[in-house]
VOFIRO-897074 format. One line per 10 residues: their letters; for each residue x, y, z of N, C-alpha, C, O. Coordinates in steps of 0.2 Angstrom, whole numbers, plus 5000, padded with zeros to 4 digits. Layout:
// VOFIRO-897074
a> X/Y/Z/X/Y/Z/X/Y/Z/X/Y/Z ~ ...
//
This chain:
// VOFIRO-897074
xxxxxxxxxx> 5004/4994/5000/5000/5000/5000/5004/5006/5000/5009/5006/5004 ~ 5004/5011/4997/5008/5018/4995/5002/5023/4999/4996/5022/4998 ~ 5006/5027/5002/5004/5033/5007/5008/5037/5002/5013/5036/4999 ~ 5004/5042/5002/5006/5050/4998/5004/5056/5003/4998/5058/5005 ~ 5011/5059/5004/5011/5065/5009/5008/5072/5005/5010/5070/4999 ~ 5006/5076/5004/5008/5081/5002/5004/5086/5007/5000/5083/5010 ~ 5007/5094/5007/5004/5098/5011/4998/5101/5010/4993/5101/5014 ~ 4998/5104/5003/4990/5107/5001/4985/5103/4998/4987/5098/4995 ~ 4980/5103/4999/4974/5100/4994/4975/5102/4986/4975/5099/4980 ~ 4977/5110/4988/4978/5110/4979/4984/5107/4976/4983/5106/4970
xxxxxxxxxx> 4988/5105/4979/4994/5100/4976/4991/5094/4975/4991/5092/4970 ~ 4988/5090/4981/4983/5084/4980/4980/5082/4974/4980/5076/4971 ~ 4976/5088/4972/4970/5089/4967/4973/5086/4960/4969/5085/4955 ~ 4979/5085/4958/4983/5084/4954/4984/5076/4953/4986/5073/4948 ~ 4982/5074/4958/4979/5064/4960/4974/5065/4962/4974/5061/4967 ~ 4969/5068/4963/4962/5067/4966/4959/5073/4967/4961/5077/4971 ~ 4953/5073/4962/4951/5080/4964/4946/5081/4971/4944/5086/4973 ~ 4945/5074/4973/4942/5074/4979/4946/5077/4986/4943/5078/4991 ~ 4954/5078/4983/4956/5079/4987/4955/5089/4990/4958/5093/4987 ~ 4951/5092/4996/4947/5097/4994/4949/5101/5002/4948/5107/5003
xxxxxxxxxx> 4952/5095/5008/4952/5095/5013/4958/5094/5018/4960/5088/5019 ~ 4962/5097/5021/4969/5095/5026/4966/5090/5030/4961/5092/5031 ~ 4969/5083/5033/4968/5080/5037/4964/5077/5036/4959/5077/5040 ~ 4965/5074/5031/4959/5066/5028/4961/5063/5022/4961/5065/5017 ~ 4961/5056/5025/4963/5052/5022/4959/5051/5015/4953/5052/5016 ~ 4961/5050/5010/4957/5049/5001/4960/5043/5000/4966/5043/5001 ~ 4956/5039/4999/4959/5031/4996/4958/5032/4987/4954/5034/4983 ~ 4964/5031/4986/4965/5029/4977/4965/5023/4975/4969/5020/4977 ~ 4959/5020/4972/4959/5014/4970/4962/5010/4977/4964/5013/4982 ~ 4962/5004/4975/4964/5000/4981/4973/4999/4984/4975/4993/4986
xxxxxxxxxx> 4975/5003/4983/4983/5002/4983/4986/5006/4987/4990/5005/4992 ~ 4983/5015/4986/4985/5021/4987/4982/5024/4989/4976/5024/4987 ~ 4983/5030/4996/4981/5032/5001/4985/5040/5000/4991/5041/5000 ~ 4980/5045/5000/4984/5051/4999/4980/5055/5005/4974/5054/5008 ~ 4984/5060/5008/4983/5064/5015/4985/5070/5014/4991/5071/5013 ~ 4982/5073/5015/4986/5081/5014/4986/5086/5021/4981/5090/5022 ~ 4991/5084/5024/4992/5085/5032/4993/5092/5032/4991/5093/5038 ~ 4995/5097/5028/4996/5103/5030/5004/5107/5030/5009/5104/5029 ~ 5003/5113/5031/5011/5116/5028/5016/5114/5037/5015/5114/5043 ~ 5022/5112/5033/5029/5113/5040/5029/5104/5043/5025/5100/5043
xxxxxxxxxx> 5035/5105/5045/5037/5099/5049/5033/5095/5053/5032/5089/5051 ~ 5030/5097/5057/5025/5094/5064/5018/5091/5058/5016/5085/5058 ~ 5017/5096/5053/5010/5093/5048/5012/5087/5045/5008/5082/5044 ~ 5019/5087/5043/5019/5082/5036/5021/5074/5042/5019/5068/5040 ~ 5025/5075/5050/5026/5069/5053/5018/5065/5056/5017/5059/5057 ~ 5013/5072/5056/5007/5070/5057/5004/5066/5053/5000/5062/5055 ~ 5007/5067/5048/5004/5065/5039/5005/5057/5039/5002/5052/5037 ~ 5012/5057/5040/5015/5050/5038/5013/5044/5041/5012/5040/5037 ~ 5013/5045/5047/5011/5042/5053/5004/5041/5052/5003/5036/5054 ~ 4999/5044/5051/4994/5042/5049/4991/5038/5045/4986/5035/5045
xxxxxxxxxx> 4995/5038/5039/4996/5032/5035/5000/5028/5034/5000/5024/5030 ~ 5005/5028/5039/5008/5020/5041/5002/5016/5045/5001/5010/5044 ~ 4998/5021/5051/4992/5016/5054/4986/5015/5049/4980/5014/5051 ~ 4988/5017/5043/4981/5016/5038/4983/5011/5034/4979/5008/5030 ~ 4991/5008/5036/4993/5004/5032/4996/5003/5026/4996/4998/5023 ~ 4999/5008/5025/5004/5009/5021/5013/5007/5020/5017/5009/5024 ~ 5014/5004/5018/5020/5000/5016/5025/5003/5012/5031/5000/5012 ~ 5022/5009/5010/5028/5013/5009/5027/5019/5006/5022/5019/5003 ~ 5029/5025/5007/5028/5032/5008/5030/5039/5003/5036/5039/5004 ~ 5028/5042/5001/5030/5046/4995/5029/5054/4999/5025/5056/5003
xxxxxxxxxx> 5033/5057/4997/5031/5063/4998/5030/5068/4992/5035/5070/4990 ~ 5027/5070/4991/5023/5075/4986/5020/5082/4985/5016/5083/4989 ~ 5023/5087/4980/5020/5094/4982/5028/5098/4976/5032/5096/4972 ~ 5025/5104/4980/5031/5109/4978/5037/5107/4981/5038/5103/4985 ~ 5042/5114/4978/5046/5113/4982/5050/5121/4981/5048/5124/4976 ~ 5055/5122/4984/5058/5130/4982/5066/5129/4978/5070/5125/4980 ~ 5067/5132/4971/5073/5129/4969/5078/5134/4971/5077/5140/4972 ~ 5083/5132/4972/5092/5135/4977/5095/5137/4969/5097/5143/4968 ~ 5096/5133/4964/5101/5135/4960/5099/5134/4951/5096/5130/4948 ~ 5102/5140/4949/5097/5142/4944/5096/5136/4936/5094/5138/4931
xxxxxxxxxx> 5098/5130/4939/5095/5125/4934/5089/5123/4936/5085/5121/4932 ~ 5087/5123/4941/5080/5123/4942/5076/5126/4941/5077/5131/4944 ~ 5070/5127/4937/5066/5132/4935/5061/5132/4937/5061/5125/4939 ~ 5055/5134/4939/5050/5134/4939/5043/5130/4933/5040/5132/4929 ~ 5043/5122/4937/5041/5118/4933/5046/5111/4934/5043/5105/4933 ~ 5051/5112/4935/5057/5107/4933/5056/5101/4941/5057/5102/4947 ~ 5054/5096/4939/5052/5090/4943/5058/5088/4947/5062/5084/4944 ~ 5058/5089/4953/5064/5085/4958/5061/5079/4959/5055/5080/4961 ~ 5065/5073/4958/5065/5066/4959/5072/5065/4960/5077/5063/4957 ~ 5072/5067/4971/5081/5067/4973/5081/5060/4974/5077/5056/4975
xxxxxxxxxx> 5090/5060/4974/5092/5052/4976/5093/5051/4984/5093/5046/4987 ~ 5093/5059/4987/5094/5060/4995/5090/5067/4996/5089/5071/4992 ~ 5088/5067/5003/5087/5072/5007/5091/5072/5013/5092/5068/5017 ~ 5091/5078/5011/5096/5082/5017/5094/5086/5023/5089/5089/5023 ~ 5097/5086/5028/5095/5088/5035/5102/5093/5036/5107/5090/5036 ~ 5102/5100/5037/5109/5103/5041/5111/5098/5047/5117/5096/5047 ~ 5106/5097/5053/5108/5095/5059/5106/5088/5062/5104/5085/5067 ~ 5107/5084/5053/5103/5079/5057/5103/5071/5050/5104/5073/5045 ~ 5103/5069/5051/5105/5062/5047/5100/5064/5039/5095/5067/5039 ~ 5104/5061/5033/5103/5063/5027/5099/5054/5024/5102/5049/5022
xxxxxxxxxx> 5095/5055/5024/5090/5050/5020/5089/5049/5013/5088/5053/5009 ~ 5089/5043/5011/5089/5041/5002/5083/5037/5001/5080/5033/5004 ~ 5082/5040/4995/5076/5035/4991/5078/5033/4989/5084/5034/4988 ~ 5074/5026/4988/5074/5018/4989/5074/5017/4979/5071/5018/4974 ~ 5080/5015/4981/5086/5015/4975/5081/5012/4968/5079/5016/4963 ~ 5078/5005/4968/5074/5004/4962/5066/5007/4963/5063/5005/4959 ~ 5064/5011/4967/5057/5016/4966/5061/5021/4960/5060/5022/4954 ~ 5067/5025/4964/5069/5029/4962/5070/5029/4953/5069/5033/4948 ~ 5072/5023/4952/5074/5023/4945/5068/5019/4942/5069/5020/4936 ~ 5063/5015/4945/5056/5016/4942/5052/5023/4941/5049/5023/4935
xxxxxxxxxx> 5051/5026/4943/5051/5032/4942/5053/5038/4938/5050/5041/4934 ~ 5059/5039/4938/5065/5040/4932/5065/5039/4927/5065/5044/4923 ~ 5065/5032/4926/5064/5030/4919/5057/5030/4914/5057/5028/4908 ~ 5052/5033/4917/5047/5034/4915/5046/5041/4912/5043/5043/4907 ~ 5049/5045/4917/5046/5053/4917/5053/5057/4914/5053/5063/4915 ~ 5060/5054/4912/5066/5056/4910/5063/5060/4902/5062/5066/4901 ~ 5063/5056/4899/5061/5060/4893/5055/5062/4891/5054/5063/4885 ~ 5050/5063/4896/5046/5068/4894/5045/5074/4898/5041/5078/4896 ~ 5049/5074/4904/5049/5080/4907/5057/5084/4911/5063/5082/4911 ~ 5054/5088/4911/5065/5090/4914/5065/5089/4922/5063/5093/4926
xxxxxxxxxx> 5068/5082/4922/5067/5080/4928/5073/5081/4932/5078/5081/4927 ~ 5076/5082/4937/5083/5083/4943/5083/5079/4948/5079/5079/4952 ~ 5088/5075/4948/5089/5070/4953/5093/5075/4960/5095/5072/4965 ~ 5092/5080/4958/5098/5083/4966/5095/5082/4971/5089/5080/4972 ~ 5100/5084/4975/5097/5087/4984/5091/5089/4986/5089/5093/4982 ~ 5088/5087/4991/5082/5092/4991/5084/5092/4999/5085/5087/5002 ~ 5085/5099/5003/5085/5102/5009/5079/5104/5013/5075/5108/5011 ~ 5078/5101/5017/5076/5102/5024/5075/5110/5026/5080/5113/5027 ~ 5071/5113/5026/5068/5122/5027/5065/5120/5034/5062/5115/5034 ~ 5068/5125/5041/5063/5125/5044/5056/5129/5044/5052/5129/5048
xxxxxxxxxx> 5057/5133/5039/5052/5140/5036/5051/5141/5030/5055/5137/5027 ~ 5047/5146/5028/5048/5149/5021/5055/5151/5019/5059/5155/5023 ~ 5056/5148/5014/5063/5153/5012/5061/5160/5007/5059/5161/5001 ~ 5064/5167/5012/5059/5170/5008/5062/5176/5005/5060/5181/5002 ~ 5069/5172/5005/5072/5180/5002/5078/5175/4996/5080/5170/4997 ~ 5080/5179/4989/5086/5175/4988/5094/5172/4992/5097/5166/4991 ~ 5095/5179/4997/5101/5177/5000/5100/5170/5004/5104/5165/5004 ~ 5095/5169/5007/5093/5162/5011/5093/5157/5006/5097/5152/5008 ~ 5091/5156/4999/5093/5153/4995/5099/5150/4992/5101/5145/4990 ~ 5102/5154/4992/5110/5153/4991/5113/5150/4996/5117/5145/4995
xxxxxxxxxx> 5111/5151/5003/5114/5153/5007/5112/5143/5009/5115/5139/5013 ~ 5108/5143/5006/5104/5133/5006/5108/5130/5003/5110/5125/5006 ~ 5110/5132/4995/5113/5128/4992/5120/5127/4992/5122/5123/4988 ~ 5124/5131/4996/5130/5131/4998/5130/5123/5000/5135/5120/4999 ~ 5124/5118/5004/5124/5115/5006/5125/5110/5002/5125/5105/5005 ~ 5125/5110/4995/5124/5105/4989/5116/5103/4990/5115/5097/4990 ~ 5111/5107/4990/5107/5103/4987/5104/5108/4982/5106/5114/4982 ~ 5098/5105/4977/5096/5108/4971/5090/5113/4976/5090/5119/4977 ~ 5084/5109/4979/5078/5112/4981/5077/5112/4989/5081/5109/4993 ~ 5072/5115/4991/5071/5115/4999/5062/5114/5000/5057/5116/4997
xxxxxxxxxx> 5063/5111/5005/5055/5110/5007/5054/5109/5014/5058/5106/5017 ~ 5048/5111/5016/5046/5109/5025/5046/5104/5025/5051/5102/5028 ~ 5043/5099/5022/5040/5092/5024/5044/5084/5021/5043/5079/5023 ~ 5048/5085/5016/5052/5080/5012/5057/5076/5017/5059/5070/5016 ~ 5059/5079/5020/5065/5076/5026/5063/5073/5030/5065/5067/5031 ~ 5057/5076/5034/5051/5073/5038/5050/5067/5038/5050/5062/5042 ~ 5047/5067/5032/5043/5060/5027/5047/5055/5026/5045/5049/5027 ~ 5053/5056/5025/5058/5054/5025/5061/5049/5032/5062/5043/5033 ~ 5062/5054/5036/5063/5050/5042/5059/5047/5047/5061/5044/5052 ~ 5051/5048/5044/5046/5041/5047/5047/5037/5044/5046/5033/5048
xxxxxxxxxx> 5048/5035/5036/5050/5032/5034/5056/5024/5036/5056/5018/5037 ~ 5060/5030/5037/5066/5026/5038/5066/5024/5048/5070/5020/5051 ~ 5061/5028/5049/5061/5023/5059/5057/5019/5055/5062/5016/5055 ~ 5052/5016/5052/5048/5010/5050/5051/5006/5046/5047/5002/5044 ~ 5057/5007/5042/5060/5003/5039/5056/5001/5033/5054/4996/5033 ~ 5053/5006/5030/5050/5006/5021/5053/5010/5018/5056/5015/5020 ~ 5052/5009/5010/5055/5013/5004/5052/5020/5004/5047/5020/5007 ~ 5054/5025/5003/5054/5033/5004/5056/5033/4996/5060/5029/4994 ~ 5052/5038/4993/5053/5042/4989/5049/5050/4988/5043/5052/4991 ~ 5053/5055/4985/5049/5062/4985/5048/5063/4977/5051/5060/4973
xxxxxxxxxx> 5042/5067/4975/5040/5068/4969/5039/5075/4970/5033/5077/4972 ~ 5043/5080/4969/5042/5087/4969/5045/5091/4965/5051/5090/4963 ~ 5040/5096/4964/5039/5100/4955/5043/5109/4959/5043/5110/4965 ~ 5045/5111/4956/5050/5117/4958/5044/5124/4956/5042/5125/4951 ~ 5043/5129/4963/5039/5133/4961/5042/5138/4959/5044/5139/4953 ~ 5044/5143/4967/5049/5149/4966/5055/5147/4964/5058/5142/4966 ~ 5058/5150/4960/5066/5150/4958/5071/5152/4961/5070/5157/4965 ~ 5074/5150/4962/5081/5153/4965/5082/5160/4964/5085/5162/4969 ~ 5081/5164/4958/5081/5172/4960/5076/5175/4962/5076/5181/4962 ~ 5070/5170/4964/5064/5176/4965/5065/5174/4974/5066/5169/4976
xxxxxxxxxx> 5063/5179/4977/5058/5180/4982/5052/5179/4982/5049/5181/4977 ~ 5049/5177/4989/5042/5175/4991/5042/5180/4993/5046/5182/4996 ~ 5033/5184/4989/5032/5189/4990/5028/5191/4998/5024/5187/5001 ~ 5030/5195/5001/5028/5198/5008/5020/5195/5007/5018/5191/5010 ~ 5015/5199/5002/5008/5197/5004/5008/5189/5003/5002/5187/5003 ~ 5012/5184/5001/5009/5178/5001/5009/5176/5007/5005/5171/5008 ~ 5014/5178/5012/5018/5175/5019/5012/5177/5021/5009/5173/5023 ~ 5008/5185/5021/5003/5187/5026/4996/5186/5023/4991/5189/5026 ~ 4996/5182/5018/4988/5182/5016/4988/5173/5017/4983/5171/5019 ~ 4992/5170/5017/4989/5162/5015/4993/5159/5024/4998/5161/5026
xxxxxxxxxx> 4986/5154/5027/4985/5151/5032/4992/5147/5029/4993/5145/5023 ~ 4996/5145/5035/5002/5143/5036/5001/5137/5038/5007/5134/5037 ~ 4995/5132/5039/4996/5125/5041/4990/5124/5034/4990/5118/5031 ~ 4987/5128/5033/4983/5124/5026/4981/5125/5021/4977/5122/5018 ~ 4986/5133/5020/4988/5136/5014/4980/5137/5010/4980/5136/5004 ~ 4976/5139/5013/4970/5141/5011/4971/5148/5012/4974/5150/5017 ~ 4969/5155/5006/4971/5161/5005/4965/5164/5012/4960/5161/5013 ~ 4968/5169/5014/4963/5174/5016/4962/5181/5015/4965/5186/5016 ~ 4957/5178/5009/4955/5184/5004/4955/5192/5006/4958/5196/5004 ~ 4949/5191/5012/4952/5201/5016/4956/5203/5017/4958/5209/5017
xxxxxxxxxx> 4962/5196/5019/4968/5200/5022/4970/5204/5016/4970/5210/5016 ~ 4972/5200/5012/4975/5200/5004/4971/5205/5002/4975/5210/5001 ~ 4967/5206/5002/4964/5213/4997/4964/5219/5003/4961/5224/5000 ~ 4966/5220/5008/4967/5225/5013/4976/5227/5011/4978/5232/5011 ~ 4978/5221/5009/4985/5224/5009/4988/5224/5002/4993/5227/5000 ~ 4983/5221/4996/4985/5224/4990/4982/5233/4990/4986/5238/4989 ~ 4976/5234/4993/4975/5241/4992/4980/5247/4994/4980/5252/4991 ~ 4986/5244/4999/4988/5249/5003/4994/5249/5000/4998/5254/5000 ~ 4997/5241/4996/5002/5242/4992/5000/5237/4986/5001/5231/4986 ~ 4997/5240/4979/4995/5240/4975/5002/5235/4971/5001/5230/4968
xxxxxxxxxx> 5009/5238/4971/5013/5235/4966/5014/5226/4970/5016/5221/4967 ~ 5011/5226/4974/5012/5218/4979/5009/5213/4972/5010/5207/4971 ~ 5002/5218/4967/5000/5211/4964/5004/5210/4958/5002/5206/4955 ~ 5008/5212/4955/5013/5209/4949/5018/5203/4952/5020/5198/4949 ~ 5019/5203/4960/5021/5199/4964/5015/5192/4965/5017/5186/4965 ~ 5010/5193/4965/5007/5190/4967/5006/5184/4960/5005/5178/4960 ~ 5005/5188/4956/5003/5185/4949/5011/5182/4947/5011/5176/4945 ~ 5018/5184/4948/5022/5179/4946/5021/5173/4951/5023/5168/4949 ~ 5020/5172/4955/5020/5169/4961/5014/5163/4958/5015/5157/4959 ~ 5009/5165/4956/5004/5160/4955/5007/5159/4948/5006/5153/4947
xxxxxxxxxx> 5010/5163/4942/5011/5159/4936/5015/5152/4940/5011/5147/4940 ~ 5023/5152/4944/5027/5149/4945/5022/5143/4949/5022/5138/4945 ~ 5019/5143/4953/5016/5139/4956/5011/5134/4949/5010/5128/4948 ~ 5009/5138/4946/5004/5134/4940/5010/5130/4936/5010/5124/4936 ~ 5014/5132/4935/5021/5127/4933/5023/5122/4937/5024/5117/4933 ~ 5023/5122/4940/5023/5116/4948/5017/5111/4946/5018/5105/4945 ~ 5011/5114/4947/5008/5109/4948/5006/5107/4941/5001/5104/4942 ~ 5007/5109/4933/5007/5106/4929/5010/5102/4927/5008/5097/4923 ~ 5016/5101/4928/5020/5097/4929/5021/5091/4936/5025/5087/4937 ~ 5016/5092/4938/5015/5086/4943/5009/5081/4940/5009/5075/4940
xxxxxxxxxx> 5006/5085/4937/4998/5082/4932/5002/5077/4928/5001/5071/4927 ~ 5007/5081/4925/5011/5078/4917/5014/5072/4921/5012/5066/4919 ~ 5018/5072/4924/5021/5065/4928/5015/5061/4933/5019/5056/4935 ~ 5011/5060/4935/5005/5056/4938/5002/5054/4930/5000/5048/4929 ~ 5000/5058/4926/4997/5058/4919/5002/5051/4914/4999/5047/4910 ~ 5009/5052/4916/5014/5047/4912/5015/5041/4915/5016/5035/4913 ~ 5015/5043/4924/5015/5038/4927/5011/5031/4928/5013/5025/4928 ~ 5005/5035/4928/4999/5031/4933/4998/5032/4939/5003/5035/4941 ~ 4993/5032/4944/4993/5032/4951/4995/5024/4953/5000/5021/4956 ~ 4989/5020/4949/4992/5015/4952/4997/5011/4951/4998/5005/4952
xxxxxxxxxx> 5001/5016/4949/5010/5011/4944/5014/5016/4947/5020/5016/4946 ~ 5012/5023/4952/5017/5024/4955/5021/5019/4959/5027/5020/4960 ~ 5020/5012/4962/5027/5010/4966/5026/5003/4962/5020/5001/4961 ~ 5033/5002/4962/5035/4997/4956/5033/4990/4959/5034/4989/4966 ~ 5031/4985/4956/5030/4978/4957/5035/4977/4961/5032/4977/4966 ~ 5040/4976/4962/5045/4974/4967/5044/4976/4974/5047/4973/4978 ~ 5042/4981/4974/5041/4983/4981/5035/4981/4981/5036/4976/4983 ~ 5028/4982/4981/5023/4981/4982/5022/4973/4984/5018/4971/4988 ~ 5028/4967/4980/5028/4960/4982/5032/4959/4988/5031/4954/4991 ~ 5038/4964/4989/5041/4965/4996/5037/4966/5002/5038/4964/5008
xxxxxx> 5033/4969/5000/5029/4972/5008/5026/4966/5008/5028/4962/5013 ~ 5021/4965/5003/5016/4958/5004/5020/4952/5008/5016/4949/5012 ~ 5026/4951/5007/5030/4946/5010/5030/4945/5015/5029/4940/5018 ~ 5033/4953/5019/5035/4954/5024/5029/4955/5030/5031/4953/5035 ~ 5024/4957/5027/5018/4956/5028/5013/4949/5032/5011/4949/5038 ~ 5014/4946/5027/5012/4940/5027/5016/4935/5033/5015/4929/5033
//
């Protein structure tokens, strides 16, 4: 059984349009279980965890992610061989998901196998961006590391599928930090229209912000669309778990 972490509903909606709600389990066909736990660390370890007790056999993380260095683009699919942690043990996807996956989605989309880092926050300026990748990784995200390391305390396969929003030279504009709920990234329309009025140039920010994200998750459509749901995790693993199982 395949658990799919991701943070937002609108990232989910990309495998399940039913997916509409933070913190509720959607069964995909009989195999796959997606959960969309909410934004930052504490949500995504909540997330995991609850589809290990739903029965999941192995674990994916899924969603955006922020890119460090300028061959990422906005759009450009990370599928890392590790995640990384500054303060804390570095985690690998499970070597043949990895390259099931790979080999599917290599020539049809601009996929990156680098780094993906551990953020404890928004990263919201370029200097913090640099200042990430110093560390050798390509992307950063709250919750990939996380996922990762419930993972590996339950001793199951880990892989991440995440699509690159902001780029490495953009900043996160000020009204996105102060208009969109922090655990379940639903917009708060008044705030946002209080604070476009008083700083009107915030929406050209606002609008690159939503192109770059609409890249993200077309490119998540386009890899789930090539892949399959139910062929994200490879025969091999799915007859391993049964085994182990059993």
């Amino acid at each position: 059984m395949l658990g799919i972490v991701t943070a937002l509903p609108i990232e989910g909606r990309s495998l399940s349009r039913r997916c509409r709600k933070t913190k509720k389990i959607i069964r995909l066909g009989n195999n796959v279980l997606l959960y969309a736990g909410g934004i930052g660390a504490d949500a995504a370890n909540t997330a995991a965890l609850r589809l290990l007790d739903s029965g999941a056999t192995a674990i994916m993380s899924y969603g955006s992610a922020a890119g460090l260095v300028q061959q990422v683009r906005p759009g450009t699919v990370i599928l890392p061989k590790c995640v990384m942690h500054i303060q804390n043990t570095t985690h690998h996807a499970d070597p043949v998901w990895h390259q099931h996956i790979h080999a599917q989605l290599n020539d049809k989309l601009n996929v990156h196998a680098g780094t993906i880092l551990h953020a404890q926050d928004y990263i919201k300026t370029v200097a913090d961006k640099r200042s990430y990748a110093m560390h050798g990784a390509v992307a950063a995200d709250m919750e990939t590391w996380v996922v990762a390391n419930v993972a590996s305390q339950a001793n199951i396969p880990f892989l991440a599928l995440r699509a690159v929003a902001d780029a490495a030279d953009m900043h996160l504009p000020v009204i996105a930090m102060h208009s969109i709920e922090q655990h379940t990234g639903r917009i708060k329309v008044l705030k946002m229209l209080r604070r476009l009025a008083r700083n009107p140039r915030e929406l050209y920010q606002l609008y690159q912000m939503y192109q770059c994200f609409s890249a993200a998750k077309s490119s998540l459509r386009q890899a789930i669309k090539t892949t399959g749901v139910q062929q994200l995790l490879p025969q091999e693993l799915t007859t391993e778990a049964v085994l182990i199982t059993s």
